[in-house]
C-alpha positions as CSV (number, residue, x, y, z in Angstrom):
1,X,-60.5,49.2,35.1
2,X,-57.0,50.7,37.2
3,X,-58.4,54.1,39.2
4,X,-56.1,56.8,38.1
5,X,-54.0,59.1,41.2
6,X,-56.4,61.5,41.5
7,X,-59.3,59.0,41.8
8,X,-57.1,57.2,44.8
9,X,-57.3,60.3,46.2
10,X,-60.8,61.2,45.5
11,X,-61.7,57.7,47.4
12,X,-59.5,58.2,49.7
13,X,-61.8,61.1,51.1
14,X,-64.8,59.5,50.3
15,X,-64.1,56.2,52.4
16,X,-63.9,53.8,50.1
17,X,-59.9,53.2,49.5
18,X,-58.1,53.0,53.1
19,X,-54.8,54.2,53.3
20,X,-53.4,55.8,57.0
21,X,-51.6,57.5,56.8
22,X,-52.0,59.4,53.8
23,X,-49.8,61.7,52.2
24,X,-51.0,63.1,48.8
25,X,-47.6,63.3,47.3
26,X,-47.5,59.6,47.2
27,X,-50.1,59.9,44.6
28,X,-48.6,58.6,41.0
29,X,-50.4,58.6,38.0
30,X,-52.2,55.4,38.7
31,X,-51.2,54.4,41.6
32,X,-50.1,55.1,45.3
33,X,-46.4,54.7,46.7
34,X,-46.2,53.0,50.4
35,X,-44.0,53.5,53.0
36,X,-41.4,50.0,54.7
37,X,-42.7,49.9,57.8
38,X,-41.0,49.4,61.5
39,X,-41.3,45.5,61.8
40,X,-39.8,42.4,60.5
41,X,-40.0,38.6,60.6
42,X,-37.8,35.8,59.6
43,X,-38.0,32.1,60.3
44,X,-35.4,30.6,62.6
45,X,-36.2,26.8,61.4
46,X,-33.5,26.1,57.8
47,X,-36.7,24.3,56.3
48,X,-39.9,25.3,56.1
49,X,-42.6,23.2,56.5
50,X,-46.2,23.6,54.9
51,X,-47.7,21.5,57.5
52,X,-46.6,23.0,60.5
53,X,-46.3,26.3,62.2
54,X,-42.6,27.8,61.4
55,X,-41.1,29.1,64.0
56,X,-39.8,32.9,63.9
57,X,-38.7,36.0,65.6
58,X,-40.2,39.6,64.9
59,X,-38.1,43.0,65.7
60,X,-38.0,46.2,64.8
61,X,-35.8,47.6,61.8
62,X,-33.0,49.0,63.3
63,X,-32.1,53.1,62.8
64,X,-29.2,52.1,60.6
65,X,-31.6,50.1,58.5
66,X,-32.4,45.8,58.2
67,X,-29.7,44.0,55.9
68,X,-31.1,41.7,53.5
69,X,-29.5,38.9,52.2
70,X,-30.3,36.5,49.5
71,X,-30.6,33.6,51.4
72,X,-33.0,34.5,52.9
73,X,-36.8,35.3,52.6
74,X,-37.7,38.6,55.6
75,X,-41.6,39.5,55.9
76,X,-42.3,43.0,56.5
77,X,-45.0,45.4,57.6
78,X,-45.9,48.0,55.2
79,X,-46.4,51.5,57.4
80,X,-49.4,52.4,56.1
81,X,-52.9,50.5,57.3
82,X,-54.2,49.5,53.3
83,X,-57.6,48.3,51.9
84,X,-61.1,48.7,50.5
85,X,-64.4,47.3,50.5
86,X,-64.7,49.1,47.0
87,X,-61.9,47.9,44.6
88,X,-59.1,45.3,44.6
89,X,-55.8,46.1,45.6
90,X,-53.0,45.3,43.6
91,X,-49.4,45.8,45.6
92,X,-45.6,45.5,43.6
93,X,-42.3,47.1,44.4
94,X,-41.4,50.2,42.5
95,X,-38.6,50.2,39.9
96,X,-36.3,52.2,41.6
97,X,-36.1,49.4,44.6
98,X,-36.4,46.5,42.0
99,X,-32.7,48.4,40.3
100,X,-31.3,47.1,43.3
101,X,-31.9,43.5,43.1
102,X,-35.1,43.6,45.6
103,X,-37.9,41.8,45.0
104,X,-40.7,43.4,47.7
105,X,-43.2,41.2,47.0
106,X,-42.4,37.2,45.9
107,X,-46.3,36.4,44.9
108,X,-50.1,36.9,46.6
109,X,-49.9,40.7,44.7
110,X,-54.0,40.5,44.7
111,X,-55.2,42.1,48.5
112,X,-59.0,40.6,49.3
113,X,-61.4,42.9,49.0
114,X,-62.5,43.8,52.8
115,X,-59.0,43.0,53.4
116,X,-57.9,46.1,55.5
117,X,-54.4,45.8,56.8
118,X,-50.7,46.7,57.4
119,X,-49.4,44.7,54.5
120,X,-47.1,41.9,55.0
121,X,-44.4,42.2,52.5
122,X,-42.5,39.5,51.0
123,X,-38.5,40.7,50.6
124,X,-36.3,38.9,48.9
125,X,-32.8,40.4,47.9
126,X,-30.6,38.9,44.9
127,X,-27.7,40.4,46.4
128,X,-27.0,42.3,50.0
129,X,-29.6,45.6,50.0
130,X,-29.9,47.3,53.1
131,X,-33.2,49.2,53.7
132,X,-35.0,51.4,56.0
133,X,-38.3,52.7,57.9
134,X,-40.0,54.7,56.2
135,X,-38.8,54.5,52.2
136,X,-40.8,54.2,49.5
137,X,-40.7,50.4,48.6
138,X,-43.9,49.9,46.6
139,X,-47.0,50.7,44.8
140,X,-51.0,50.0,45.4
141,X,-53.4,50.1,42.5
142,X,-56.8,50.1,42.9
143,X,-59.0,48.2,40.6
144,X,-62.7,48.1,40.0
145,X,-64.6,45.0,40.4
146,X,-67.2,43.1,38.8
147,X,-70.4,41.0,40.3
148,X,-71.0,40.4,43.4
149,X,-68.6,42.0,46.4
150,X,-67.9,39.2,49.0
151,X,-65.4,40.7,51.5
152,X,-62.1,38.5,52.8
153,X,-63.4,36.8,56.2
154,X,-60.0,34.9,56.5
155,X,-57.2,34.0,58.3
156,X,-55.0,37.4,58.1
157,X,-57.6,39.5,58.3
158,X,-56.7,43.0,60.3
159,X,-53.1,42.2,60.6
160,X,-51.2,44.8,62.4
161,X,-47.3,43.5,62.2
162,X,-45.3,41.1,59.7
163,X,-47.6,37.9,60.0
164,X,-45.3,34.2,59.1
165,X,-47.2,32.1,56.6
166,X,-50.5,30.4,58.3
167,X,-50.5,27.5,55.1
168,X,-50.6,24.7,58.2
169,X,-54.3,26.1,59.1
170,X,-55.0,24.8,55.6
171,X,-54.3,21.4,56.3
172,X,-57.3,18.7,56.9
């Protein structure tokens, strides 16, 4: 079950959904529009490697916005701190950033529950889109779970910036 807008909000007060900063006209229907934050990441190695720690370089988006390209992959901070104890957060890009060839998040759309965190966003551009702090790039939804509530103990857990993949921690 999807909690509608004004339940967000409702939970919002109560504790149980985190989203700072809030603003209550970023209330949808069913879901709740986040902000691009101030921070980005990209690699500096041409190949990635699963079993080893990338190397990569984190700055802030520049006043006159970050240009992405489609050759490459740029990892993001959302602006907004975003979780909950209490349902399952569900993050994708809104439409109107998707009509211009950005994909704001490439896969992992499911947040843990216990997971509270700036978000890392995944961008990926089909063609040159240059964006900025502060616009709207996405949506959270807020879903109800069932059984038992085991909260996320892992490796990302109250990220504050753009974190690079950790997949080489998963290695034996």
């Amino acid at each position: 079950m999807i909690l509608t807008g004004k339940e967000i909000e409702h939970s919002v007060a109560l504790g149980k959904i985190v989203i700072d900063p809030f603003c209550p006209t970023n209330i949808g229907p069913n879901s709740y529009d986040f902000q691009l934050g101030g921070r980005y990441r990209r690699y500096t190695s041409e190949v990635l490697d699963a079993r080893t720690e990338n190397s990569s370089v984190e700055a802030d988006i520049p006043d006159d916005g970050l240009l992405l390209t489609p050759d490459v992959v740029t990892l993001v901070n959302t602006e907004e701190v975003i979780g909950s104890f209490h349902f399952v957060p569900i993050i994708r890009g809104r439409s109107s950033v998707g009509r211009l060839g950005l994909f704001v998040h490439i896969t992992a759309d499911i947040i843990d529950l216990g997971s509270v965190n700036q978000l890392t966003l995944q961008l990926h551009a089909v063609t040159p889109v240059r964006v900025y702090r502060g616009m709207l790039i996405g949506q959270v939804t807020f879903w109800v779970p069932r059984g038992e509530i085991i909260p996320y103990t892992g490796k990302y857990g109250r990220v504050r910036s753009p974190s690079a993949s950790l997949i080489h921690q998963d290695q034996q």
